[in-house]
C-alpha positions in Angstrom: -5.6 -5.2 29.5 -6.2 -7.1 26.3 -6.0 -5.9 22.6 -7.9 -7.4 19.5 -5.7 -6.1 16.5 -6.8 -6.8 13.1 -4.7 -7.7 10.1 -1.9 -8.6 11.8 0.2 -9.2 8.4 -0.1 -5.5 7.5 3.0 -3.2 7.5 1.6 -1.4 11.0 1.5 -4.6 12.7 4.5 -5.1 14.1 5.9 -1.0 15.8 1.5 -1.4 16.6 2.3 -5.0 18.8 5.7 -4.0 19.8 4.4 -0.4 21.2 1.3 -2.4 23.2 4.0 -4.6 25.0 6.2 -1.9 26.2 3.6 0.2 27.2 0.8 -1.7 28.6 2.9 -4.3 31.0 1.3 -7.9 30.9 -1.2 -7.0 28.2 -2.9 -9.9 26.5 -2.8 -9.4 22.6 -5.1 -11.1 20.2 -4.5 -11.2 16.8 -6.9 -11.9 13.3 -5.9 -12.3 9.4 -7.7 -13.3 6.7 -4.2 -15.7 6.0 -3.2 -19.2 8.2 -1.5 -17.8 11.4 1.6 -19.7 10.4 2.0 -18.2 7.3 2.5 -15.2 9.3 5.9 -13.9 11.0 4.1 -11.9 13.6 1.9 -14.7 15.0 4.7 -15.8 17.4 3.9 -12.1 19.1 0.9 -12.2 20.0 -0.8 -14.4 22.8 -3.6 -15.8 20.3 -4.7 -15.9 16.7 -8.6 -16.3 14.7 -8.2 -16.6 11.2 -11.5 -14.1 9.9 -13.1 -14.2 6.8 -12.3 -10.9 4.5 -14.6 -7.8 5.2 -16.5 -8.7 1.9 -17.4 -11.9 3.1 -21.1 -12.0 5.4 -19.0 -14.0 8.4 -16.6 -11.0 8.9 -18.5 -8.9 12.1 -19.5 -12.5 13.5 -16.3 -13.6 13.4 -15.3 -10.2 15.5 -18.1 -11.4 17.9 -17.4 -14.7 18.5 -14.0 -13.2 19.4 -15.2 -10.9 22.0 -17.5 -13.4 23.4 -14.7 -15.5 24.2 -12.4 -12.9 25.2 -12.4 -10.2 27.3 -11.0 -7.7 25.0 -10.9 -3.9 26.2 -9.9 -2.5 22.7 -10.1 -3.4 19.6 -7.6 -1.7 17.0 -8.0 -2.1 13.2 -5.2 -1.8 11.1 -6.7 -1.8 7.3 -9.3 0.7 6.1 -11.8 -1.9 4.6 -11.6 -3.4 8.7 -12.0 0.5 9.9 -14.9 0.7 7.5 -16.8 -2.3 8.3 -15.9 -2.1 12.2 -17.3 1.3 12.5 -20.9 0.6 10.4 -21.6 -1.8 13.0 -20.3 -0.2 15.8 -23.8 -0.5 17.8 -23.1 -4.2 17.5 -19.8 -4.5 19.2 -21.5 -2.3 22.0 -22.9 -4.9 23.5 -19.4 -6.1 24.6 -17.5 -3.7 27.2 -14.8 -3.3 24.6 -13.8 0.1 23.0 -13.7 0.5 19.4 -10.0 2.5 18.8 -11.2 4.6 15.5 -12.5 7.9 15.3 -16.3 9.0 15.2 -18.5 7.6 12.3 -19.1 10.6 11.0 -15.2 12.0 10.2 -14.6 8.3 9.0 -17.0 8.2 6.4 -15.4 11.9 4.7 -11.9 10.8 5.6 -12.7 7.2 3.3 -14.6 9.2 0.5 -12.6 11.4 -1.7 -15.6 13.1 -2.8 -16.7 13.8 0.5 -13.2 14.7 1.9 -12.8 17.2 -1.5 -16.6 18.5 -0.8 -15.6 19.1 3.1 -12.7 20.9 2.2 -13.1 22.9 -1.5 -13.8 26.3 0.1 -12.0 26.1 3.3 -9.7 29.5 3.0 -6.9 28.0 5.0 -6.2 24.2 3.4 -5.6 23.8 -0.3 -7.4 20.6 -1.9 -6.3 19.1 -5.2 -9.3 20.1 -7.6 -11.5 16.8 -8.0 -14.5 16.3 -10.4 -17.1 13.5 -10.5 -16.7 11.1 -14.0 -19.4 13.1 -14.9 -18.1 16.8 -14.5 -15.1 16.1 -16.2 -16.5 14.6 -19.0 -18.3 18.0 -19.4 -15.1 20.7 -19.4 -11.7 21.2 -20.7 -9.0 19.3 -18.6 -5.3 19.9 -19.1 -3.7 16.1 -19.3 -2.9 13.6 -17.9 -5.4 13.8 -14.8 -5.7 11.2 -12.2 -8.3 9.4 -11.5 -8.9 7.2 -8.1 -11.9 5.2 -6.8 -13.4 7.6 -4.5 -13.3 4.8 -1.9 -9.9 3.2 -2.5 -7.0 2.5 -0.5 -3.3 2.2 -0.7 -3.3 3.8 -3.9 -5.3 0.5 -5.3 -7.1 1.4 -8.6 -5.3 4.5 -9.5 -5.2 5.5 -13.1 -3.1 8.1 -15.0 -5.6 9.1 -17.9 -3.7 10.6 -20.6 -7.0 11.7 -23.0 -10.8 12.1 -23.1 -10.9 8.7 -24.7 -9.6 6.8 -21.6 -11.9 9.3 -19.2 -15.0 8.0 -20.7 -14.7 4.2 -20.4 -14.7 5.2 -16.0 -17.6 4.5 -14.0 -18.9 6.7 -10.7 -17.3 4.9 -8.7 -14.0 7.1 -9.7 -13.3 10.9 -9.0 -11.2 12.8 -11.1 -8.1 14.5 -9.6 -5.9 17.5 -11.6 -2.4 16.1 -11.5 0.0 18.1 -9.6 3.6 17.0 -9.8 5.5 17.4 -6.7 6.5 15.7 -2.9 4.5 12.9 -1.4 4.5 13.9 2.2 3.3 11.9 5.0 2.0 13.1 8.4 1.3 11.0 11.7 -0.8 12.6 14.2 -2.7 12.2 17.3 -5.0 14.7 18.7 -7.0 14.0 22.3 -10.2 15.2 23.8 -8.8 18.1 25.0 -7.3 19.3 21.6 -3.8 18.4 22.6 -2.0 17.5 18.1 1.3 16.2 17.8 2.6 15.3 14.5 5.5 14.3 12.7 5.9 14.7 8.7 8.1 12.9 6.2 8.8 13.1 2.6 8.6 9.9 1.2 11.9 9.2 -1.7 10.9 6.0 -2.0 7.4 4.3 -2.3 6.7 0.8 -2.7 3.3 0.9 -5.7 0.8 0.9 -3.4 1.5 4.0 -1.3 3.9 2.7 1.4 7.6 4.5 2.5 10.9 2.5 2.1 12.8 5.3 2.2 11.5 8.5 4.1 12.8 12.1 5.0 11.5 13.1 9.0 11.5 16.7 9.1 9.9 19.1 11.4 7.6 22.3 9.3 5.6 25.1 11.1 3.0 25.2 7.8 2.5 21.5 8.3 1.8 21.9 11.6 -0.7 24.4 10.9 -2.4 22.3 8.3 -2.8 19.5 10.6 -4.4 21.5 13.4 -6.6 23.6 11.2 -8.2 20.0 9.5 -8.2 17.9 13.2 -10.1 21.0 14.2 -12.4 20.8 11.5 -13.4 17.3 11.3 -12.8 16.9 15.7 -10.5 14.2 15.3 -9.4 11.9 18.1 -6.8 9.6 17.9 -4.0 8.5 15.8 -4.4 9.1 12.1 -2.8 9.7 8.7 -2.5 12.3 6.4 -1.3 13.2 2.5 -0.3 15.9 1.3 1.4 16.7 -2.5 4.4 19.7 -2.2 4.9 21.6 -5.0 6.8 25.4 -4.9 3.4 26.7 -4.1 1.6 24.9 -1.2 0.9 21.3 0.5 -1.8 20.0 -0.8 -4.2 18.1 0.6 -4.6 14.5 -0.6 -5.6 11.7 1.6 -6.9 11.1 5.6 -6.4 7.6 6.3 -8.4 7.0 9.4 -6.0 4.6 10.8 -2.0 4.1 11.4 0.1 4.5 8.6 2.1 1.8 6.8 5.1 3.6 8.5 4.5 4.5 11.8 7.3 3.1 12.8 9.5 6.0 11.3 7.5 8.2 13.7 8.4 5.9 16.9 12.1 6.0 15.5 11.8 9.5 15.5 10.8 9.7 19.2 7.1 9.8 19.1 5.2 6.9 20.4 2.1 7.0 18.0 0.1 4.2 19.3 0.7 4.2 22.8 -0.7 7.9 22.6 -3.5 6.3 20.5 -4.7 4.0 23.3 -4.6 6.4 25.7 -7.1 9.4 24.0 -9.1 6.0 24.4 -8.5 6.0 27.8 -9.6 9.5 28.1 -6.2 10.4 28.7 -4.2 13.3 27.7 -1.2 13.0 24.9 2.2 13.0 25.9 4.0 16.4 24.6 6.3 15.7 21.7 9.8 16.1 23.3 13.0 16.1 20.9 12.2 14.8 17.5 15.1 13.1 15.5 15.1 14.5 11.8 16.9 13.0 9.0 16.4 9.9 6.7 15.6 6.7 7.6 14.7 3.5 5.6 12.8 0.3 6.1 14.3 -3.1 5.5 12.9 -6.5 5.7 14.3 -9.9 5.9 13.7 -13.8 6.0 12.3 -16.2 8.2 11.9 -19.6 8.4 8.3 -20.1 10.1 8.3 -24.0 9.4 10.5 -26.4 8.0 9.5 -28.8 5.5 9.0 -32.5 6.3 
């Protein structure tokens, strides 16, 4: 079996590789970057490496083809949401290769990477809350209570968000923004995987320490019946399939809905620590196979820490 997985250098990359090897014995695993594979640690896991353009660049999708025409890949497994975005807009492209395209349908990927969609799908549902969002333009046009948020209705990792403190700093934002009430509380995290059959697991943590674009250094794992709830009433909803992400704020009243990142988190690895294999579950709803049950889940707080290498010595 062999795996294309893109943007090897992201924080997924290496419980994503590590989980492929245990699971999938003598797999072949192909990695891309936009960076020199030997600026990378994780290169010397992986079988082969293609430095690709970024996804704003016109050679991105070749690039992926030229890959697939020299490989025999049988999934391909994107680890950024520009790469999940891009991937699945030219999906009919990459049919023409027997490879299988590891994201979820079009569809629930394009209201899972727009806010304004995502708050559009959800603003009425009776059982989700969804923090209250306003075009540029709607704001603009009502009494707010400050500071709000605002976010590009498109961004990731928590790239471009603003704290807008007055009506002043509101009206310099384009439409390319939506505007978010501010809701102090408890980032919490969900991983999930749901199959064709409707089988969820999920595993929550609170995040106590975030690096500034959205990722967990330090996390809580916990186990919550209203989570679990949430999760299966908005994977019903949208039919998801497959491994994703999702946001919620806590304050004393509810969880509210924030993000679905149509991908693996930036900490999956807390989940496989936890006892859940997130990705190997992943692959398989690929496989048209069922999820494994989740089996005792090991709750407490756990921490990410990262070290140096030496990839090449100087001359």
């Amino acid at each position: 079996m062999q795996f294309l997985i893109t943007a090897i250098g992201s924080m997924s990359a290496d419980t994503v590789i590590a989980s492929l090897r245990e699971n999938f014995s003598n797999c072949k695993i192909i990695g891309t970057n936009i960076y020199p594979g030997e600026w990378l640690y994780i290169t010397h896991k992986i079988d082969a490496f293609y430095k690709v353009p970024k996804t704003t660049e016109p050679g991105y999708i070749q690039s992926i083809i030229d890959i697939l025409k020299t490989n025999n890949v049988d999934f391909i497994v994107p680890l950024t949401d520009p790469e999940v975005d891009i991937l699945s807009e030219n999906r009919a492209a990459l049919k023409t290769f027997p490879t299988e395209l590891a994201i979820c349908k079009n569809d629930v990927i394009k209201i899972c990477r727009d806010k304004e969609l995502l708050y559009d799908y959800f603003a009425d549902h009776p059982k989700i809350d969804i923090i209250k969002s306003y075009s540029v333009n709607e704001a603009t046009n009502i009494a707010l209570n400050y500071p709000i948020v605002a976010k590009p209705k498109k961004g990731r990792s928590s790239e471009g968000l603003k704290y807008i403190s007055s009506k002043k700093e509101l009206l310099i934002l384009d439409d390319e923004y939506i505007i978010q009430e501010f809701i102090e509380g408890v980032i919490t995290t969900v991983d999930l995987v749901r199959d064709h059959w409707g089988n969820i697991v999920c595993i929550p943590r609170k995040e106590l320490i975030r690096t500034p674009n959205g990722a967990g250094l330090s996390v809580e794992i916990f186990q919550d019946k209203e989570i679990e709830r949430l999760i299966i009433e908005i994977t019903e909803e949208l039919d998801i399939n497959g491994c994703m992400n999702i946001e919620f704020i806590r304050n004393q009243n509810s969880y509210y809905l924030m993000d679905i990142n149509p991908r693996f988190s930036a900490g999956i690895g807390f989940s496989k620590l936890a006892g859940y294999d997130f990705v190997k579950n992943h692959i398989n709803v690929f496989r048209k196979k069922q999820i494994e049950p989740i089996k005792k889940i090991q709750t407490g707080i756990a921490t990410k820490h990262h070290t140096e290498h030496m990839l090449r010595q100087g001359i």
